[in-house]
C-alpha positions as a Markdown table, in Angstrom:
| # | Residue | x | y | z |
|---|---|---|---|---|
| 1 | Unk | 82.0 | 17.0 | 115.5 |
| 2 | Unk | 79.5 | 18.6 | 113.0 |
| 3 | Unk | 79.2 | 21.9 | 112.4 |
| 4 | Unk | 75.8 | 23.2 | 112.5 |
| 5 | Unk | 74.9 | 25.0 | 108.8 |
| 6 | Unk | 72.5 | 27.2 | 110.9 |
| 7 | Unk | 72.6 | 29.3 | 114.5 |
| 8 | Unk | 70.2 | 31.6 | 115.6 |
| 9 | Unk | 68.8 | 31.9 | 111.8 |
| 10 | Unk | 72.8 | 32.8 | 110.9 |
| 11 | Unk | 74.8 | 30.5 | 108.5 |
| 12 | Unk | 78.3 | 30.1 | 109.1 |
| 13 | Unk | 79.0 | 32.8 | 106.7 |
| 14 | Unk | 77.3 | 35.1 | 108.8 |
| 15 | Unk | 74.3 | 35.1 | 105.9 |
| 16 | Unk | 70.7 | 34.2 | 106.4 |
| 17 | Unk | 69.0 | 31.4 | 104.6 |
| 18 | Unk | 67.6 | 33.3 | 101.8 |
| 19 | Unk | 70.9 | 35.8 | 101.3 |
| 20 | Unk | 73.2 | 35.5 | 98.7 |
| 21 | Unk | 77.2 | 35.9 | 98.6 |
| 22 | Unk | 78.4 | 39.0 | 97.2 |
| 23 | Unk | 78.7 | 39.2 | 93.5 |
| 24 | Unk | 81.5 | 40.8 | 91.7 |
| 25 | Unk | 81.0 | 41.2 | 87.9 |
| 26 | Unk | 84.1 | 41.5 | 85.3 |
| 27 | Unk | 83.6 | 42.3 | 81.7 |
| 28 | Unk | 86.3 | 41.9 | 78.8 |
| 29 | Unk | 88.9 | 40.0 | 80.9 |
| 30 | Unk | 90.1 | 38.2 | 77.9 |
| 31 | Unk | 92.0 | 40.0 | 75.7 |
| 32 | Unk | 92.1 | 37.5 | 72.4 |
| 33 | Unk | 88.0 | 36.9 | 72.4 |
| 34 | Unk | 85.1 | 38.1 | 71.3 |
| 35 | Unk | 83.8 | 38.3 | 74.5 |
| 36 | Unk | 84.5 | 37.6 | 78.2 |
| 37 | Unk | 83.5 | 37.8 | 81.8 |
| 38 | Unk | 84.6 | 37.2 | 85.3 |
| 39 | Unk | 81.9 | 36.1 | 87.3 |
| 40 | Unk | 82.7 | 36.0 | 91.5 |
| 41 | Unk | 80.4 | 34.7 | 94.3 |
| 42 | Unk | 81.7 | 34.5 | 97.5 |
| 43 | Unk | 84.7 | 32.7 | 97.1 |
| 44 | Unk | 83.9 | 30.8 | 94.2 |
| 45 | Unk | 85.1 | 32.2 | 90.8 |
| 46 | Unk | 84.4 | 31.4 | 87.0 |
| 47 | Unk | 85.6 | 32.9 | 84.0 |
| 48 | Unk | 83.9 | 32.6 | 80.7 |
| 49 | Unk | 84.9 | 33.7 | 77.0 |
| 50 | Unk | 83.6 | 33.4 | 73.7 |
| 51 | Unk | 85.3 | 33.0 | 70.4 |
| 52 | Unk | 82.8 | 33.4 | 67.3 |
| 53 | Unk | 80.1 | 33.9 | 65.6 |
| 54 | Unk | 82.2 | 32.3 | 63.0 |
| 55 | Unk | 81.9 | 30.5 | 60.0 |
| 56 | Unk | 81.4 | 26.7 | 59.8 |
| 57 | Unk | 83.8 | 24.6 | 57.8 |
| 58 | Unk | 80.8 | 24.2 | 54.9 |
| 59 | Unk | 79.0 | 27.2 | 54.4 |
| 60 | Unk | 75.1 | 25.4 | 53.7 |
| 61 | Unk | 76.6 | 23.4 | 57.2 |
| 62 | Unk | 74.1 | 24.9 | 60.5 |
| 63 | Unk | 75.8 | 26.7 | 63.1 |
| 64 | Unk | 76.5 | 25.1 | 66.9 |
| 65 | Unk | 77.2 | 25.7 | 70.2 |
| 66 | Unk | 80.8 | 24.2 | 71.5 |
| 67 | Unk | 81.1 | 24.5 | 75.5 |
| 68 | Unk | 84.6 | 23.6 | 76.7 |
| 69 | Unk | 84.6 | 23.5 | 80.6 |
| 70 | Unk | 87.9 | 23.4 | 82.8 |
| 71 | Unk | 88.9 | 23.4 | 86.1 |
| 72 | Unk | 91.9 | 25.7 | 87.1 |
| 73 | Unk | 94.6 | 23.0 | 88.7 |
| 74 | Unk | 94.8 | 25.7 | 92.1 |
| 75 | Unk | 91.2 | 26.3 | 91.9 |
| 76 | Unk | 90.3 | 23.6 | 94.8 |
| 77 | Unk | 92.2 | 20.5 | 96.9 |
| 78 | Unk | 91.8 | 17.1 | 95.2 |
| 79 | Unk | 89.3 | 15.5 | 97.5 |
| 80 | Unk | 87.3 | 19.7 | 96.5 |
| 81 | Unk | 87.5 | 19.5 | 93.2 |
| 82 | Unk | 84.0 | 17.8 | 91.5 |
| 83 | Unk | 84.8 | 18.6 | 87.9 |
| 84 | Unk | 88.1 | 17.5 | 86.0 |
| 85 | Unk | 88.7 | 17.8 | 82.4 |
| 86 | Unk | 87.2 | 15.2 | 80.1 |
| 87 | Unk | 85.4 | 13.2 | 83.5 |
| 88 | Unk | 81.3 | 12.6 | 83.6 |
| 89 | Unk | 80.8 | 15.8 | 85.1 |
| 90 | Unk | 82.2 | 18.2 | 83.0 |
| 91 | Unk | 81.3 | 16.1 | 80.0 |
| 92 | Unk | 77.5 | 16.5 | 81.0 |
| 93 | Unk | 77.6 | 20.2 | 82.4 |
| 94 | Unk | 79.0 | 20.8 | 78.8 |
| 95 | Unk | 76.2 | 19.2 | 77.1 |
| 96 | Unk | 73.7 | 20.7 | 79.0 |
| 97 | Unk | 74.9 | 23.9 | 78.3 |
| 98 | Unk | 74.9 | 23.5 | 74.6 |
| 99 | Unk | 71.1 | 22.4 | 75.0 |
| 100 | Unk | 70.6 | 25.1 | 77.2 |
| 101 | Unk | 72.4 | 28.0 | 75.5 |
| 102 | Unk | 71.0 | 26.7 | 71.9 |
| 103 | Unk | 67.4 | 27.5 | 73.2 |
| 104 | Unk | 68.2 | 31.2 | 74.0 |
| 105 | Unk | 71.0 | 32.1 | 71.5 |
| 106 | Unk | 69.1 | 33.6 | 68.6 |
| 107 | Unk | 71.0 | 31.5 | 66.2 |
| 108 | Unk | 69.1 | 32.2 | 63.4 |
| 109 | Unk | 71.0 | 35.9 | 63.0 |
| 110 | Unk | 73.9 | 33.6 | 62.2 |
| 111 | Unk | 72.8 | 30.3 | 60.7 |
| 112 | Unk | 76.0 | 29.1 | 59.3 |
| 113 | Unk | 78.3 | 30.5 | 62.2 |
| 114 | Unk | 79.8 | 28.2 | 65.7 |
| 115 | Unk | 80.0 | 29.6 | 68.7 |
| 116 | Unk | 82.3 | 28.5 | 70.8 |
| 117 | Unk | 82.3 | 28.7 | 75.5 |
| 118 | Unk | 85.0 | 28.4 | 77.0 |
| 119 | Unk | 84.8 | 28.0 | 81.0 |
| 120 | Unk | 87.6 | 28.1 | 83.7 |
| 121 | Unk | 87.1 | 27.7 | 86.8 |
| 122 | Unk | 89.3 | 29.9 | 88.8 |
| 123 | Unk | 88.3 | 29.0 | 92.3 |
| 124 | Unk | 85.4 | 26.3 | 94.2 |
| 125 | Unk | 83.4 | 27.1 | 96.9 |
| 126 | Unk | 80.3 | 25.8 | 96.2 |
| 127 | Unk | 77.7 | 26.5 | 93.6 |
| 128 | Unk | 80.4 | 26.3 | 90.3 |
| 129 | Unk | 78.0 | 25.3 | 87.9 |
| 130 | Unk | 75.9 | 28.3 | 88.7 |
| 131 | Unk | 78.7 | 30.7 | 88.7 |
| 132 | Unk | 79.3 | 29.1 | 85.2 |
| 133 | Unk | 75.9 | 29.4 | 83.9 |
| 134 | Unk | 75.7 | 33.2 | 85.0 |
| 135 | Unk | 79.3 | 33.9 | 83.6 |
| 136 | Unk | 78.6 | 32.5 | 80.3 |
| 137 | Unk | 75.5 | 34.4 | 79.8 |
| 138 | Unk | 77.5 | 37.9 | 80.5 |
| 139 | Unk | 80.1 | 36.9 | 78.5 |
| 140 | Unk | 77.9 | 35.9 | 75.3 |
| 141 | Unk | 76.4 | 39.6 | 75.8 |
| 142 | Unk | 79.6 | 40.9 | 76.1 |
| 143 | Unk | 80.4 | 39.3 | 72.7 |
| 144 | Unk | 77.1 | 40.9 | 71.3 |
| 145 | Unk | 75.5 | 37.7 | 70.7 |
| 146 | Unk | 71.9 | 38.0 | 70.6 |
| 147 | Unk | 69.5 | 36.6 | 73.1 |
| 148 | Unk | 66.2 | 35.6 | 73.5 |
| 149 | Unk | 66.7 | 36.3 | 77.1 |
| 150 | Unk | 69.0 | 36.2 | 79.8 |
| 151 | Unk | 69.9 | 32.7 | 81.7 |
| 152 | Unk | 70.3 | 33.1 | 85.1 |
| 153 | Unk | 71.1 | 30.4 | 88.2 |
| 154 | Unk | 71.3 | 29.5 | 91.4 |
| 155 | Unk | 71.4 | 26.9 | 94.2 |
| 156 | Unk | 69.4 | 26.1 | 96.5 |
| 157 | Unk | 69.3 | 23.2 | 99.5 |
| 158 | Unk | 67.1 | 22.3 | 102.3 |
| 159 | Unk | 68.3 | 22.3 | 106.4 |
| 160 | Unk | 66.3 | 21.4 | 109.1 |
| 161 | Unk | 62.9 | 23.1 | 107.6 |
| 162 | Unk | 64.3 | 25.8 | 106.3 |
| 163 | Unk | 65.7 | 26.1 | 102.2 |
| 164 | Unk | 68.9 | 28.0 | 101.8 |
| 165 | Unk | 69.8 | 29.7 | 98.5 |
| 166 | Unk | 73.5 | 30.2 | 97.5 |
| 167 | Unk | 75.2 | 26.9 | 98.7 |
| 168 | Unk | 79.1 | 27.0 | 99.7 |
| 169 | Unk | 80.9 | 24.3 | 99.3 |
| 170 | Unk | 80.8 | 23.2 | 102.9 |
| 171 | Unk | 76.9 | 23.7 | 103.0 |
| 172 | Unk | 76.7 | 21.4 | 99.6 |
| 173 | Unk | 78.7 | 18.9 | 101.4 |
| 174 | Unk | 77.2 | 18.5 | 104.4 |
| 175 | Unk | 75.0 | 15.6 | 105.4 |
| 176 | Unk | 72.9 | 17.8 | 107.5 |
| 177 | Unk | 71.5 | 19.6 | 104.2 |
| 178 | Unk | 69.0 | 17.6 | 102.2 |
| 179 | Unk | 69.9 | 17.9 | 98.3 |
| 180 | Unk | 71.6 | 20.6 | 96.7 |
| 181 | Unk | 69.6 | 21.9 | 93.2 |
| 182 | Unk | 70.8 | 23.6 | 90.7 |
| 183 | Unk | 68.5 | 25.9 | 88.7 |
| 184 | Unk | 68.3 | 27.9 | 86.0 |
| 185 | Unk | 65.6 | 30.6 | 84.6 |
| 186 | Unk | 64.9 | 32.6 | 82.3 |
| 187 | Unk | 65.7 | 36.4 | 83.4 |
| 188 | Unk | 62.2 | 37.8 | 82.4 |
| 189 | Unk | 59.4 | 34.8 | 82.6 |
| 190 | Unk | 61.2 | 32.8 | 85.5 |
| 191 | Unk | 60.6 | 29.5 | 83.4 |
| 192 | Unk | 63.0 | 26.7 | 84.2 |
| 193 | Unk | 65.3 | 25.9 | 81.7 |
| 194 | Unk | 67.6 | 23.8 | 83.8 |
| 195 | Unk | 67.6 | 21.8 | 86.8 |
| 196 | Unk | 69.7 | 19.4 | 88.1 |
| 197 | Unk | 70.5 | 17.8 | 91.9 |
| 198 | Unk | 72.4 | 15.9 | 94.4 |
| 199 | Unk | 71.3 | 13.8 | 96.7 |
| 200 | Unk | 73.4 | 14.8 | 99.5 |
| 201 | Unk | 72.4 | 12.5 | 102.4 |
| 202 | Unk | 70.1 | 10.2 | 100.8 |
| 203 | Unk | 67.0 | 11.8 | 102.0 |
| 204 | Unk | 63.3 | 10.8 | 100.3 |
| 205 | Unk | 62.3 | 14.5 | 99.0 |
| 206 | Unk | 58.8 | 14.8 | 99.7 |
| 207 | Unk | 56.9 | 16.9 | 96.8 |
| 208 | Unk | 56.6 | 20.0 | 99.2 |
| 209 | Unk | 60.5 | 19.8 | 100.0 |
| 210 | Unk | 60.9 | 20.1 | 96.4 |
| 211 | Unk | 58.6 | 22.8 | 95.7 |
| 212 | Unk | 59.9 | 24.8 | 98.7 |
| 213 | Unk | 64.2 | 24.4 | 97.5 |
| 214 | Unk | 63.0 | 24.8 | 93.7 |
| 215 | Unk | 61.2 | 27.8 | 94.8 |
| 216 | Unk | 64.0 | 29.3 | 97.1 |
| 217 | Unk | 66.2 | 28.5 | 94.1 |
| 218 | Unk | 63.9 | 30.9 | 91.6 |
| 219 | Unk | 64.0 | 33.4 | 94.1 |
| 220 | Unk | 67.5 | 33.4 | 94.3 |
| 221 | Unk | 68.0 | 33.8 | 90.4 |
| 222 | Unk | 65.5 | 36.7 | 90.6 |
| 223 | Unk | 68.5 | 38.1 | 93.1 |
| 224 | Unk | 70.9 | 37.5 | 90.6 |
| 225 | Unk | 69.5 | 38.6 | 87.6 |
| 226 | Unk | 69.1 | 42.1 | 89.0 |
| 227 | Unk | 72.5 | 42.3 | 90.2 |
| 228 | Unk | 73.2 | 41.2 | 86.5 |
| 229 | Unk | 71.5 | 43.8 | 84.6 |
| 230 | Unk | 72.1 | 46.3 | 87.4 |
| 231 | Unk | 76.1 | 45.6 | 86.5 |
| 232 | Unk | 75.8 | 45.5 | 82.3 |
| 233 | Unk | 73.8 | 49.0 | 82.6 |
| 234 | Unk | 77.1 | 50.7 | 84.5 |
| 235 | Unk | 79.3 | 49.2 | 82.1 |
| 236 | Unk | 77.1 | 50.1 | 79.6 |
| 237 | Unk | 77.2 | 53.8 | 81.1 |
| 238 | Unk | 81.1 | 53.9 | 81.6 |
């Protein structure tokens, strides 16, 4: 029998469509880095650490960004788990993050110098690559890397007329939602600078479905954000 995603406007979280899960925000978790954060919502959990600025091998040799994604082996069951060291998935998260990072990482401060992500995820339900995104970000500040702005993300999907932000797991799974999108803005202009999908059920996507999820999606890093900056100003304060 399938579960209904929605009753009486009520997901099975007990959220409505447009509500995210709580976020819990962790600075300096990692002790050996330059910077780190833990980055929780809802039961799904990311951590994120950087080592560097540092020098290139060559000195005249321009600087990169390295991404190194993982997947905690108790993070999620087998048939769970959608990213495994060294697999598709985690090979293209990783370059997209390069691309994406490299276009808000001032990296001009630090021509010559690599910077190095590393991700771990600690725990899957639902919307990892998001979680990621959003811990890497608080992590690169936490390392004192400059920034053109902040990157922010969120999912989004679509159920019976209505778009839901904030997937879990069993919501991103579930044949009764049409696509799950994955976005990602920048913090003060709320231009895209990442998008990518699933096609959960094989639904067509008519152009209003996807304005309506990509919008929900924006919204929902708007959410984000704030709670973002809301958390680096108390740590900033303590």
């Amino acid at each position: 029998m399938t579960e209904e995603i929605l009753f009486y406007g009520f997901r099975q979280d007990g959220r409505r469509p447009g509500e995210l899960r709580q976020i819990k925000i962790k600075l300096g978790v990692v002790d050996n880095s330059s910077g780190s954060a833990l980055f929780q919502i809802g039961h799904t959990s990311v951590l994120a650490f950087i080592h560097g600025p540092k020098q290139t091998k060559h000195e005249k040799e321009s600087g990169h960004i390295h991404c190194y994604f993982n997947t905690a082996y108790f993070s999620s069951s087998g048939e769970r788990r959608k990213f495994s060291k060294g697999d598709k998935k985690s090979n293209e998260f990783e370059a997209n993050v390069r691309t994406m990072f490299e276009s808000v990482v001032l990296m001009e401060n630090n021509p010559h110098s690599d910077i190095d992500i590393h991700v771990l995820v600690l725990a899957d339900d639902g919307s990892v690559e998001c979680a990621a995104i959003n811990a890497i970000t608080l992590s690169l500040i936490h390392a004192g890397v400059p920034l053109k702005d902040f990157l922010v993300s969120c999912s989004s999907g679509f159920y019976s007329g209505m778009p839901l932000i904030d997937l879990t797991y069993s919501e991103s799974t579930s044949f009764q939602v049409i696509s799950e999108y994955r976005v990602a803005v920048l913090g003060k202009s709320l231009q895209i600078a990442y998008l990518n999908y699933d096609d959960i059920g094989g639904h067509k996507l008519t152009p209003e479905v996807v304005r309506e999820i990509t919008a929900m999606a924006i919204e929902g890093c708007k959410q984000v954000h704030f709670i973002m900056k809301q958390e680096l100003q108390n740590a900033c304060s303590n």
